[in-house]
N, C-alpha and C positions, 0 to 999 in steps of 0.2 A: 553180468545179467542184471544185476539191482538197478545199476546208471543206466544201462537201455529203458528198464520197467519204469523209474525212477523219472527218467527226460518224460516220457509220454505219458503219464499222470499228471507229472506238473504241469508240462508243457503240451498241451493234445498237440494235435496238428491241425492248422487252417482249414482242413479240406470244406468239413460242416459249414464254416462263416463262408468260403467261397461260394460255397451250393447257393447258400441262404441268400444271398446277395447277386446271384446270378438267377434266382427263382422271380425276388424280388424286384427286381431291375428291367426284367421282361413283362411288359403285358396280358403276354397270351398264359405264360406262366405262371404271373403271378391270379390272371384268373381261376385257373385250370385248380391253383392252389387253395384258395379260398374256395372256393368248389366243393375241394375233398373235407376241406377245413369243418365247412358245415354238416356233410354228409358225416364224418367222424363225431363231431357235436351233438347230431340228431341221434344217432344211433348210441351215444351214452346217456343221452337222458332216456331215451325206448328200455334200454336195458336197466336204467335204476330203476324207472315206473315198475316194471317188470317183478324187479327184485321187492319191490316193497307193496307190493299187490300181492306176491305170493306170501310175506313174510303176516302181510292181513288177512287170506287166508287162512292159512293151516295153524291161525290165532298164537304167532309166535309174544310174548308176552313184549310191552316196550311202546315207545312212540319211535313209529320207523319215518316220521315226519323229516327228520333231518337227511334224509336219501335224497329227496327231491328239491330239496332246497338247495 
């Protein structure tokens, strides 16, 4: 069991760089990808502004400046 556990820690499996490179290598794909890329992007900065609007509210003590940065 340790050399089965052992091989695929050291060594993962291609599958991941396949995907990535078949995501990549397509057009439509790789639009569709940058797409979510930014939708995923936009919605972590919504959620820090979020977190650090509330944290200035309910006058959590601190400079909560570095959230958004």
């Amino acid at each position: 069991m340790k050399i089965i556990v052992r091989v695929n820690y050291s060594s993962p499996p291609k599958h991941g760089a396949r995907i990535a490179g078949m995501i990549l290598n397509n057009e439509a794909m790789r639009k569709e990808w940058l797409t979510q890329l930014i939708d995923v992007t936009k919605r972590m900065n919504d959620m820090r502004n979020a977190l650090q609007s509330e944290l200035k509210r309910i006058a959590v003590p601190g400079d909560w400046s570095h959230i958004t940065k």
